[in-house]
N, C-alpha and C positions, 0 to 999 in steps of 0.2 A: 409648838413653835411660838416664838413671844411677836410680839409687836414692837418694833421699835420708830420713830417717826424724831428725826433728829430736829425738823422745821414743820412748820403749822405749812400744810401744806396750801391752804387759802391764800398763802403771801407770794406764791407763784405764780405765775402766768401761765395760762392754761394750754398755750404749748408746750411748754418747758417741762412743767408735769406729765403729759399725754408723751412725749418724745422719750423720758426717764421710764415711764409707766412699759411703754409698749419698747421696750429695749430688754428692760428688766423681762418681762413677761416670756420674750423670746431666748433670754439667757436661760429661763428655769425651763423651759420647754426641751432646748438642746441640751441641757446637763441631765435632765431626766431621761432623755432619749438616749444619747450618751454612757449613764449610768446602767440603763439595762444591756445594750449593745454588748460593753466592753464589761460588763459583769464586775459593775463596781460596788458591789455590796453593802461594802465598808463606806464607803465616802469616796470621794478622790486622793485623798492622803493616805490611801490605800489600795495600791494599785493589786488587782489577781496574779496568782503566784507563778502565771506565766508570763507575765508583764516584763517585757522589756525596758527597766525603767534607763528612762537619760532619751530614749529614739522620739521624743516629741510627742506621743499620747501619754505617757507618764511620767512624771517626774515628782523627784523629792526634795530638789534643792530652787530656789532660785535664777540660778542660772540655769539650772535645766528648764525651768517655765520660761522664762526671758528667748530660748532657743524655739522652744513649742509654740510663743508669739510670734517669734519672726517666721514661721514657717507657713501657719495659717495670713500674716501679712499678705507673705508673697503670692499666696493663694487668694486674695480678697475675701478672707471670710471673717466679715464684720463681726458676726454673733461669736465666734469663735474669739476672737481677737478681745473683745469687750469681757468674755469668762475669764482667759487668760491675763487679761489684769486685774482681773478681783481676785483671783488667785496668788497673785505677784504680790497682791496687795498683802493677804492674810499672810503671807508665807513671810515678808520682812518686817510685817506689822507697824507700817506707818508708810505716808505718805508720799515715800520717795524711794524710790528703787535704784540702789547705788551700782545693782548686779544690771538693770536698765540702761543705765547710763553705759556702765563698762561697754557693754555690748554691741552698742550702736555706735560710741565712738570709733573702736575697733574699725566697725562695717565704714566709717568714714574717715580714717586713714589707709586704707588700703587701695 
C-alpha cells in the first residue's frame, strides 16, 4: 500500500484532522467488514457471481452507486453513505458527479 498525503498535515487544525482521521478509520473498518460478509474477494468492482448487481449492495455503474447512496441516506447510515461517495467518486473519477446531480434533481421534481 503507498502512502500518499496530498497536505502537510501540521497545517490543519486538530479537529479537522481527528474528525477526517476517525471517519476514514470507520470507512475502512466497514468496507473490511463488508468485504468478508458479502465475499468480496476481488475488491468492490467485483461483485460474487451471485451478486445481484444494480439492487443497491452492488453495482457497476454510477448510477447504480448514486441509487445505493440514496438508500443507505434514507436509512441514516453515515459510514455507509461517506464509502458510497468515495466510490461515486472513483467510478467518474473527478470531482463532481453529474449521475449525483441527475438523481436528486429527479427526487426534487417529483
Amino acid at each position: 500500500m503507498s502512502s500518499y498525503n496530498p497536505v502537510n498535515v501540521e497545517d490543519l487544525h486538530d479537529d479537522t484532522f481527528n474528525t477526517v482521521v476517525r471517519a476514514a478509520d470507520d470507512v475502512l473498518v466497514k468496507l473490511r467488514n463488508a468485504q468478508v460478509k458479502h465475499g468480496l474477494t476481488k475488491g468492490w468492482r467485483y461483485p460474487p457471481p451471485n451478486a445481484t448487481v444494480g439492487e443497491g449492495r452492488f453495482f457497476n455503474t454510477p448510477e447504480e452507486c448514486v441509487t445505493a447512496l440514496k438508500t443507505h441516506l434514507e436509512k441514516g447510515e453515515i459510514i455507509d453513505c461517506i464509502a458510497y461517495l468515495m466510490f461515486l467518486k472513483d467510478l467518474e473519477g473527478c470531482d463532481f458527479s453529474e449521475s449525483l446531480v441527475k438523481q436528486f434533481k429527479l427526487d426534487n421534481k417529483e
